[in-house]
N, C-alpha and C positions, 0 to 999 in steps of 0.2 A: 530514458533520454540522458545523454552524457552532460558533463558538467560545462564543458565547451557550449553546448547548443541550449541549456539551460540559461546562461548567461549573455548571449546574444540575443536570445528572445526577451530577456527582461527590457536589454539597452531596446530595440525594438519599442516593446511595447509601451517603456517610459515615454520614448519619444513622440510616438505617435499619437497614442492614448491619453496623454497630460494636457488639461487645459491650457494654457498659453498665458493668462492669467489666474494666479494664488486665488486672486477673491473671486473669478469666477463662480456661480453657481447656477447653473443651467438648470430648467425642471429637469427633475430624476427619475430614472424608471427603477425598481426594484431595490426598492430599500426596507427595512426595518427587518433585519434577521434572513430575507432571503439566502437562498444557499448556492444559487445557478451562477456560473459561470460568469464573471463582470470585465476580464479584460481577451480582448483577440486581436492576434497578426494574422491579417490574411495575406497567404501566397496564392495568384489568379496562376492564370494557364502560363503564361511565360517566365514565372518566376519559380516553378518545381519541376521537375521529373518524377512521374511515377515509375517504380518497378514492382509489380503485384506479383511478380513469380517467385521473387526473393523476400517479400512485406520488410519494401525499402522504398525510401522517397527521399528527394534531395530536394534542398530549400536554397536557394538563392539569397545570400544574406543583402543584396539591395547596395545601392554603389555610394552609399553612406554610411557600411560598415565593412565591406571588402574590402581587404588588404591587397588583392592583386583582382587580374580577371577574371579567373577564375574558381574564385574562394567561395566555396558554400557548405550546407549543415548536410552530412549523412544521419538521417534517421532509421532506426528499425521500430517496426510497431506490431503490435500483437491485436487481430480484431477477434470481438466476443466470437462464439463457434456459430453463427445463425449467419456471419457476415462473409462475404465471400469477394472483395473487390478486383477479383479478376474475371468476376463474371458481368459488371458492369460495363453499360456502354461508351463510359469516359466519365475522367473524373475533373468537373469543373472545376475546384480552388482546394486551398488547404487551409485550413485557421489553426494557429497554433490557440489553443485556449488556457489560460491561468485560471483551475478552479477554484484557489485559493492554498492548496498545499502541493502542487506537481503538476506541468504541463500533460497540457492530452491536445494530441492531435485531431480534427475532425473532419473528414472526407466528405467534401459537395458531392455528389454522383447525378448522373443523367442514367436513368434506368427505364425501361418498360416495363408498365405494370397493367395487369388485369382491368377495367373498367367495373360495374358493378351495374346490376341490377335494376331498371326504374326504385327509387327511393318509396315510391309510392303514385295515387293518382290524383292528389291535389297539386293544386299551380296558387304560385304567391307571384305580387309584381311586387317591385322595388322602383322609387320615386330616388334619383343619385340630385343630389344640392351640394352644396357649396358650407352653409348652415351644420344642415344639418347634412352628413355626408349622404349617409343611406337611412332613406326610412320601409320601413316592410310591412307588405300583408300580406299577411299569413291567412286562411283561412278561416279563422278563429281569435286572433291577435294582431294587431297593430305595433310593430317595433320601431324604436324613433334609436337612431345612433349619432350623436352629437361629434363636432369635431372640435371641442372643446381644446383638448390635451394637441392637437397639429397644429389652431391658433395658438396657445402658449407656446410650445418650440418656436414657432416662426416667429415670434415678437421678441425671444429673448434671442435666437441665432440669427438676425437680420437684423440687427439695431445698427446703428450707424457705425460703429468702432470696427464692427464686423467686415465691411464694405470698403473699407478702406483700402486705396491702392498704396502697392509700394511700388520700388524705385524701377524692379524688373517685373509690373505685375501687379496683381493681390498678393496682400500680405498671407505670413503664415497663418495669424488669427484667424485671417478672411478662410482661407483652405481649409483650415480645419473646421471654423463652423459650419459651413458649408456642406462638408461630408459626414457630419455627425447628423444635419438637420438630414439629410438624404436617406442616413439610418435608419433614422428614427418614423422617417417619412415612409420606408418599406416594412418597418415592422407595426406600423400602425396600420395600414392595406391589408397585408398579410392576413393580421389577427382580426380583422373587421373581415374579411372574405370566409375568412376558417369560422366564423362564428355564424354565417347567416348561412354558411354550407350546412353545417353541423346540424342547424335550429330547423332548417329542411327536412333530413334527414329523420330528426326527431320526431318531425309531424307529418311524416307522411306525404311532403311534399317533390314531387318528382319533374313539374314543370315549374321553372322560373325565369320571371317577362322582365327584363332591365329596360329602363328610359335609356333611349339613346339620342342624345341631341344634338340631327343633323345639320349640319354645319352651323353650329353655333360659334365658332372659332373665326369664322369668315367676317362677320357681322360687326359694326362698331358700336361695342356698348361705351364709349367715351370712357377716358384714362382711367378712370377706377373700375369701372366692369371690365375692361379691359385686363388689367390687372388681374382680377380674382377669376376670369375663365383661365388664364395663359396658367394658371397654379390648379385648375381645376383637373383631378386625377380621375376623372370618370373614364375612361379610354382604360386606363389602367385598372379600376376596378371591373369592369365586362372582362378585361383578361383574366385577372385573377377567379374570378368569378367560376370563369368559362372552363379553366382545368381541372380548378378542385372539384367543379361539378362533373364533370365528365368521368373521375377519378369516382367517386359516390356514388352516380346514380341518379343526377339534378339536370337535367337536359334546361340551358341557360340560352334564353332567346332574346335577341336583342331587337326591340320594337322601341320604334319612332314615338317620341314625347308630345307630339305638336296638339295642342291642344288641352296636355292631360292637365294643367295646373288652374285653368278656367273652366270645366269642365266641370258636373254635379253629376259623382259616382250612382249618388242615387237618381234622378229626372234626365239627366244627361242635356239641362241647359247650358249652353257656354257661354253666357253673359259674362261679360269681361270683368265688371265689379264685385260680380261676386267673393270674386277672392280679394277683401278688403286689404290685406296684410299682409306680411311675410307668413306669419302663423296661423293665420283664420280666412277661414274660409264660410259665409255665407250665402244661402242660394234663397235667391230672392220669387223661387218658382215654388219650391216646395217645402223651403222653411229648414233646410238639412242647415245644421252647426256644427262643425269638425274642425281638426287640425288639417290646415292648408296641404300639406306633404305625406298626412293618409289618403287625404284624396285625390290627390294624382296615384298613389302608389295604388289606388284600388283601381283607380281608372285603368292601371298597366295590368293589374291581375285579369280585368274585365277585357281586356283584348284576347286573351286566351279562352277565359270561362265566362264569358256576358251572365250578368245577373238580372233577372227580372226589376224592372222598375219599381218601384214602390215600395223595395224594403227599407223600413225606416230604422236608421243604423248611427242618427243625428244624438242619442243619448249612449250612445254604446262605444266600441274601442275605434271610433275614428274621433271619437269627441276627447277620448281619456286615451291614448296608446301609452304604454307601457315605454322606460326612457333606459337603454345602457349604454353605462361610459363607460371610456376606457381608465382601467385601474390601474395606475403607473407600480403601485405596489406588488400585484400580484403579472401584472403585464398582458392582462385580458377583457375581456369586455364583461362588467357583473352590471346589477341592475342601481339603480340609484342609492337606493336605500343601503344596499350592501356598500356604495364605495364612500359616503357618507359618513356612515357607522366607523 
């Protein structure tokens, strides 16, 4: 890349990329030695031209660094030999990326790819909360994914200073935290879907039942439930869900919640009290004691694969499910203990 378009990209990325305030300190994703890629300019559909016949792309320097109208960056690029981008069906954006010693370009693509194979012939549900994002059964296991690390973003990029309007609008502070919290909002989705895809995969599981909760959006839970549904991204995770499975080999079925959260996986009483708490769940028929969001999520396995009544499952991985957060250090979901340590 020439020295012209080296230094357009820096002015760029200082700009855009720079906290707005010095003392800023936002939670961090990837720190302590990591080596991937920490700053990007993306150029979307109207701000490049691709040319794949000549592996040439032009970059619109944005009309806070053109000099006239028509001033932009000619790039040439060379991709590894396996990559062929003129065999692509379009190419969504461009991100210029600083990996720390030389820009690299990176091509979004829209491609058609092959499907895969049933994964296998077990089926897990998934219980979607608010809490706790996604919890999972798995045949054999009980997975609990907290949304820990998306409550800290929103409480440090929503504080009041953030919100602030100025004189034409939200301020720049406001803009920019706004679209970093957005960021960080899709790459925490992303890595929670690629993770319970994966964990499928793993185990052999080829059907999976998502809670889907119909018209829960309609309904008035008063200002504060109000509140936490209008931010709830479950619509978005059944999507994500539903390609990466597709893509695998995880056939993703989206079944109706009504009932699952009162509900005894095991006797299938739906006495309303049973579920004293947000986290506990007791059933006052047959004595079951679990985690309140194994037992909707088994309840959602049990719509595909009904399980005989009576197994008692009240000492086992609905009582103790296994907990992964997301590790802002390595930027994936590891298990408690691991992101502890």
């Amino acid at each position: 890349m020439s020295r012209r378009c080296h230094a357009v990209l820096v002015l760029a990325k200082d700009g855009c990329l720079r906290p707005k305030y010095e003392e800023a300190n936002p939670p961090g994703y990837r720190k302590h030695g990591d080596t991937r890629p920490k700053s990007t300019v993306t150029f979307k559909a109207d701000g490049f031209k691709h040319d794949p016949e000549n592996n040439r792309v032009r970059l619109s320097k944005g009309s806070n660094l053109k000099e006239y109208w028509s001033d932009f960056l000619l790039c040439e690029y060379q991709t590894r030999p396996d990559v062929d981008l003129s065999e692509v069906n379009s190419v969504q954006n461009v991100r210029g990326v600083w990996n720390g010693d030389e820009w690299e370009l990176h091509f979004v693509c829209k491609v058609s790819v092959e499907t895969n194979d049933s994964a296998g012939d077990g089926v897990a549900g998934i219980d979607l909360g608010i809490k706790n994002i996604a919890t999972v059964a798995f045949p054999d296991e009980y997975v609990l994914y907290p949304g820990n690390s998306l409550k800290q973003d929103k409480h440090y990029f929503t504080r009041e200073e953030y919100d602030t309007e100025g004189e034409n609008g939200p301020s720049e502070t406001s803009m920019w935290a706004r679209r970093k919290l957005a960021e960080r909002e899709t790459h925490f989705y992303h890595t929670l879907t690629d993770t319970i895809i994966t964990e499928c995969v793993e185990r052999g599981v080829g059907t999976l039942a998502v809670s889907w909760p119909e018209d829960v959006r309609e309904s008035d839970w008063g200002e504060t439930g109000n509140k936490k549904l209008h931010t709830w991204a479950f619509d978005r995770i059944s999507q994500y869900l539903n390609y990466k499975g597709e893509i695998r080999g995880v056939e993703v079925l989206k079944e109706n919640e009504w009932d699952t959260s009162k509900t005894c996986s095991k006797c299938g009483d739906d006495t309303k009290s049973n579920r004293k708490h947000r986290g506990l769940y007791v059933c006052q028929s047959c004595g079951l004691v679990g985690n309140a969001d194994c037992n909707g999520a088994e309840n959602m396995r049990q719509k595909i694969t009904p399980s005989p009544h009576g197994e008692d499952r009240s000492t086992g991985c609905v009582a103790q499910p296994s907990t992964y957060l997301f590790d802002r250090e390595s930027g994936t979901f590891r298990t408690r203990e691991q992101v502890v340590s």
